[in-house]
N, C-alpha and C positions, 0 to 999 in steps of 0.2 A: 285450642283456644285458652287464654290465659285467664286466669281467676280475678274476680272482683276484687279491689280493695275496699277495705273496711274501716268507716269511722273516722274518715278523713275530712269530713266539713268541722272547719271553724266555727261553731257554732253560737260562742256567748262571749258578751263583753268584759272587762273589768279596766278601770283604772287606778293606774298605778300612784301610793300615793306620796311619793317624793317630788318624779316629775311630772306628775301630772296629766299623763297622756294613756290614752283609752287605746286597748289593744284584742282584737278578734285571737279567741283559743281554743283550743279543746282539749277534753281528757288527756295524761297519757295512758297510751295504751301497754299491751303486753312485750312489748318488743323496749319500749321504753324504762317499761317498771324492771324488767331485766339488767340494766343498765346500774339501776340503784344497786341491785342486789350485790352485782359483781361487785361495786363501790364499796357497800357495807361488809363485804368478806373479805374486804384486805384489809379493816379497821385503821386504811388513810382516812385523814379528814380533806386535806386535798383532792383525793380521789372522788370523794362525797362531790366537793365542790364541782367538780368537772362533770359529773353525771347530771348534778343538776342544772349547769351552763346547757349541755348538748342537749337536755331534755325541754329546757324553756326555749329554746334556738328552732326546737322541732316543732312544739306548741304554740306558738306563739306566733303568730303575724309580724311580721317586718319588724325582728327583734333582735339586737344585740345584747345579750344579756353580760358581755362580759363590762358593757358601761353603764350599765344600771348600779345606784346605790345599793348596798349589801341590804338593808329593810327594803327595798324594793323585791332582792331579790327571791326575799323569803318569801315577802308578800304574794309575790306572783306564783312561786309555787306551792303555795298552800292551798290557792284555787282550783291550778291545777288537779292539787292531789284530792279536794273537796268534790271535783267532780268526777274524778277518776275510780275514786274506795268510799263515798260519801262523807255527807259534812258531819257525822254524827262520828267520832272515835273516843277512844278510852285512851289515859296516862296515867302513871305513874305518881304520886306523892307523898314524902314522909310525912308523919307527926311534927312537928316544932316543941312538942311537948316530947312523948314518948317514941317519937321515932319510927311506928308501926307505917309501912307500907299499904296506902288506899290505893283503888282503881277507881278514876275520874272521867267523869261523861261529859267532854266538853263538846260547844260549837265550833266548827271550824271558820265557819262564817262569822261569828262574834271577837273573832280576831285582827286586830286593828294595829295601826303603824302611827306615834303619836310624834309629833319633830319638835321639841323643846330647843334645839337649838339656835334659832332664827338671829336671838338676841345674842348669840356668841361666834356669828362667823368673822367678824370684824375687832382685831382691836387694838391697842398702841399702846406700843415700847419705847420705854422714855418720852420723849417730847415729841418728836419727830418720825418714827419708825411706826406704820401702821401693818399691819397682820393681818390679814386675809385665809380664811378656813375650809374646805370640803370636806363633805363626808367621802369616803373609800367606796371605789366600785370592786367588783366582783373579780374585774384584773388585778385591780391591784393586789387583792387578798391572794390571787393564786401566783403573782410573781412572790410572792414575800411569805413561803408557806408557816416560819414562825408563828406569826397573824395568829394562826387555827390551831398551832401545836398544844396539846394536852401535859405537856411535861411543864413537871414545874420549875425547869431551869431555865428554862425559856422565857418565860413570864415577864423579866424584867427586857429584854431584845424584843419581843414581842413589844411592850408599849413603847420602846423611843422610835421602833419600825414603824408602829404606828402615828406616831407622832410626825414622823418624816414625811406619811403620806398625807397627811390630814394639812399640814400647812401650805396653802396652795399660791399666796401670792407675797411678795413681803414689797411696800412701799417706801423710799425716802429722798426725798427733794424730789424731784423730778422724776425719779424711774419708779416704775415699778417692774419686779422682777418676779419670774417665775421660780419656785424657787425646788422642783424638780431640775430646774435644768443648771441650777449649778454644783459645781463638786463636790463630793459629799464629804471632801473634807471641811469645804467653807459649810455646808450643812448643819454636820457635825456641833460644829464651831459657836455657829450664831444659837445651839438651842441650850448649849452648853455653857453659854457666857449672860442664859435669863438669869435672874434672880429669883427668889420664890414665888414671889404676887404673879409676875409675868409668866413663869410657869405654869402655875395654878388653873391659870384660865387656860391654859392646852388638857390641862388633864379635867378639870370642867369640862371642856369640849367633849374631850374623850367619854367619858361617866353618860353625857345625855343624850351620845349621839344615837339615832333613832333606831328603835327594833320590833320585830312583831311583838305585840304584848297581850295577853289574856288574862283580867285577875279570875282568879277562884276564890271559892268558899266552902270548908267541908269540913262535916265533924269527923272526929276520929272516933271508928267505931272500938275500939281498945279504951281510951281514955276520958273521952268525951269533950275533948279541948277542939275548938273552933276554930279553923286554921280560916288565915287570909292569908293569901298569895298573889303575886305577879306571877305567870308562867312567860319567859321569855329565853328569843333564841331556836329557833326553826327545829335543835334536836329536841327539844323539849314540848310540844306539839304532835309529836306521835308515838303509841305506844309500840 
């Protein structure tokens, strides 16, 4: 006779808060948390990505996580992972003063996804040419592994990469176009012939676009200086 399975009811809600929709999950489990591990021992940040695509794929009720916005994505698995090792964990943070490392007792439930950019998905070049914005899902990051790379040579490929994903429609007379699906030299071309105000507003975009955020407050027991912080960014949420 074959063995019961274990821990397999869906059991609690959350909605997601970019788009909006309410989705049945549960823990992962040990077969799951395995997944990370392996992810985290090859110090890809890719590979990170992918462990936690197939682990919200497996938790998560009628989900495709690789179309969900990246704060969605984190979102989602912060719950998971809140009811998986509980909502109570320790991080990580320096002094701002003296630099001494604290250990911080945050909520994991007090963590939040705030979207500033409502007023920036739309906007026009020269007279006529309007611009249309989205934020990057979770494919997109893992076709374009730059995105995530830790080198600092990267950094600059990294944001025009990004930029390339994030501009999603471009308007003039009569058409409007996608503008994924044209060549990336004409691409190229049209982001490299803005001006600086017109630029400006894609790297605005870029700077607000949405992420888990958690502020903190803590003294530092070295110095006594009063740190405020934003904690932001999904590695930054577990010790």
């Amino acid at each position: 006779m074959a063995l019961p399975k274990l821990n397999t009811t869906f059991a609690y809600d959350m909605t997601l808060p970019l788009n909006g929709k309410t989705y049945k999950y549960r823990p992962y489990l040990v077969q799951e948390e395995k997944m990370l591990l392996v992810a985290g021992e090859s110090k890809d940040p890719t590979a990170s990505m992918k462990a936690m695509r197939d682990i919200l794929n497996a938790c998560v009720q009628n989900l495709r996580a690789d179309d969900l916005a990246m704060a969605d994505v984190e979102y989602a698995f912060i719950q998971l992972r809140a009811k998986a090792a509980g909502e109570v964990t320790t991080v990580q943070s320096a002094c701002d003063e003296c630099e001494h490392v604290s250990e911080i007792t945050i909520n994991l439930e007090d963590i939040v996804v705030l979207d500033e950019t409502a007023d920036m998905l739309r906007f026009t070049v020269g007279d006529s040419i309007g611009v249309t914005m989205r934020h990057p899902t979770l494919q997109d990051v893992l076709r374009n592994p730059k995105i995530v790379s830790t080198e600092k040579s990267d950094r600059v490929d990294s944001m025009f990469t990004m930029i390339d994903i994030v501009i999603d429609t471009v308007e003039f007379g009569d058409e409007c176009e996608k503008f994924s699906a044209q060549p990336l030299a004409d691409r190229t071309e049209f982001v490299g012939t803005m001006n600086q105000e017109q630029f400006s507003h894609v790297r605005k975009f870029l700077e607000a676009m949405p992420s888990a955020k958690l502020p903190i407050s803590f003294k530092c027991p070295k110095c006594g200086h009063v740190n405020e912080k934003v904690l932001t960014g999904i590695q930054n949420f577990f010790g």
